[in-house]
Structure formats: C-alpha cells, structure tokens
C-alpha positions as CSV (number, residue, x, y, z in Angstrom):
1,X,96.4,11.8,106.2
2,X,93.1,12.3,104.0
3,X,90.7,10.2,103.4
4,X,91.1,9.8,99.5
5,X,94.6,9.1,99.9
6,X,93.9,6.0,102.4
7,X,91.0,4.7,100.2
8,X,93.9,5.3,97.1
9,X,95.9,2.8,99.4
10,X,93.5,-0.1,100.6
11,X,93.0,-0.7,97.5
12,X,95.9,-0.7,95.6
13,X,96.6,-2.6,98.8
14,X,94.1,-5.3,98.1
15,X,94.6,-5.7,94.5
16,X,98.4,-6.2,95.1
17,X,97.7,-8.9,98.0
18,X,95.0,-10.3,95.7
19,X,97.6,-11.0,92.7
20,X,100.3,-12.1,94.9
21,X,98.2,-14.7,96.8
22,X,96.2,-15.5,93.0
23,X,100.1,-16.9,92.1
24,X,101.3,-18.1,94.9
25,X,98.0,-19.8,96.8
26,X,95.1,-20.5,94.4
27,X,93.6,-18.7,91.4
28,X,90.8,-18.2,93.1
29,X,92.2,-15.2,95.5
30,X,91.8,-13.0,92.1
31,X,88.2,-12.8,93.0
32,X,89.6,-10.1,95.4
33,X,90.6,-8.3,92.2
34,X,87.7,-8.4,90.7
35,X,85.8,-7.2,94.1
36,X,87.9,-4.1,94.1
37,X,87.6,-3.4,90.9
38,X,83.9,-3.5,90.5
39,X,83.7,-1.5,93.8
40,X,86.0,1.2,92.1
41,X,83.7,0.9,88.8
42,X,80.6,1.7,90.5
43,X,81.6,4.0,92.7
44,X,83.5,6.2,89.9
45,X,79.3,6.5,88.2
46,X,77.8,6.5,91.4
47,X,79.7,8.5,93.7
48,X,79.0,5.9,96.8
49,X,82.3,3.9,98.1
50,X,82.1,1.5,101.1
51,X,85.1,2.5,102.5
52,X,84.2,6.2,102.6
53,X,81.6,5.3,105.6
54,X,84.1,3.2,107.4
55,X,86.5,6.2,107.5
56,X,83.8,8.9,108.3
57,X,83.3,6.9,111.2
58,X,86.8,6.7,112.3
59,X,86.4,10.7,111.7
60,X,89.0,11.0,109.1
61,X,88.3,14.0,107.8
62,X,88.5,14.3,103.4
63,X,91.5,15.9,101.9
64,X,91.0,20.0,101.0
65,X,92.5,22.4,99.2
66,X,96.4,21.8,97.2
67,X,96.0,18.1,99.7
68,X,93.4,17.1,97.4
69,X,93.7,14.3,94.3
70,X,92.3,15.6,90.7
C-alpha cells in the first residue's frame, strides 16, 4: 500500500472516531475534528503533512504511476 492512500485512511479514520466519540462520550472529542481538519487545510497550501514523515520513516514508499490519487 502507498503512502497517500494510508494518510487518505488515518484520517478519515480519525474524523470518524472523532464524531462517534463527540456523540457518544463528550462534545469535546470534536476537537479531534477540528485537528484533522486544519492539518488537511494547511497542508493542501503548504505541501507539509505530519504524517508524511512518520511513514517515510517506516519506509513506505509514495504511490507512482496509475497507483497514484489525482
């Protein structure tokens, strides 16, 4: 698996744990949300994502050719 398509799924991941535990726990799990969200903000202008170290250093290579996402 590439590394765009795990990053695609930790965070959908999160957001969906962050909603379910926002009803169910305490309101104050949507912060998670918001976390994510803002990560995927700045990262879409500036190109840098957190994640995108941890998996480099896991060597999980990035997706190429007709693997990558447009």
């Amino acid at each position: 698996m590439c590394r765009e398509r795990i990053i695609f799924r930790i965070a959908g991941s999160l957001i969906l744990l962050g909603v379910i535990l926002g009803y169910y726990v305490s309101p104050y799990w949507l912060i998670l949300d918001a976390f994510v969200g803002v990560n995927m903000l700045q990262s879409s202008f500036t190109g840098f994502c957190p994640m995108t170290l941890i998996l480099k250093a896991m060597k999980i290579e990035a997706c190429s050719g007709s693997a990558q996402l447009t």
